[in-house]
Every structure is written in structure tokens, then in C-alpha cells.
N, C-alpha and C positions, 0 to 999 in steps of 0.2 A: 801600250793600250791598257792593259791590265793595273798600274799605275793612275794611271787616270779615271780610271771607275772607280776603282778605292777614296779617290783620291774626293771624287764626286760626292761618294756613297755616305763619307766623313762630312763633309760642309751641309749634306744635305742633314744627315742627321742635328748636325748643331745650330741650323736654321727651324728647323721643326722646334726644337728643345729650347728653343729662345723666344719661340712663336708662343707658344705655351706659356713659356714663363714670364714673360715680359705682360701681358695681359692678365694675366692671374694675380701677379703682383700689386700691377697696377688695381686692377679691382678691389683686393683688402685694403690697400691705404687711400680709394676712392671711397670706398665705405666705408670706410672708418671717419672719413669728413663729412660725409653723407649724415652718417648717424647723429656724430656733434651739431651740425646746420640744418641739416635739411632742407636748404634754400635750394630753389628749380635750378638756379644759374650752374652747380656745381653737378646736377645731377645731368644737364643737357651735356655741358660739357663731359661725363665721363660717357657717355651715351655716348657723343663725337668719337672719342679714343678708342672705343670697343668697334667701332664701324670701321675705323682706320685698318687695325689690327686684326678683324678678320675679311680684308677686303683684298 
């Protein structure tokens, strides 16, 4: 039993820390296209991503 909450407490933390990172990422190389185009289509779509990600 003890084994297994460890074991939880692990996966959870590197779900959280991926939650984080994965969308933070994503946002500077979102805007960093953003800044070069600035066309709607690229900004709807990171819009899309950020919804996915904290949904």
C-alpha cells in the first residue's frame, strides 16, 4: 500500500510538471509566430491549445 501512494504521489507530480510545461512552451513559440504574422488564424488556433491544456 505504502508502495503505491509513493508510487502515485510520483506520476502525479510529473503530470502536474508537464501540465505546466507543455503549455508554457507552447505559448513562447506561439508567440513568437504571433509576433512575426500576426494573422487571426494562428492566434485562434493557440487560443484552441491553451483551452485544450487547461481543460
Amino acid at each position: 500500500m505504502y508502495k503505491t501512494e509513493v508510487h502515485c504521489c510520483v506520476r502525479g507530480r510529473n503530470l502536474s510538471r508537464s501540465r505546466t510545461w507543455l503549455p508554457s512552451m507552447y505559448s513562447a513559440l506561439s508567440s513568437g509566430l504571433i509576433g512575426r504574422h500576426f494573422n487571426l488564424e494562428s492566434f485562434n488556433i493557440t487560443s484552441q491549445w491553451m483551452v485544450l491544456f487547461r481543460s
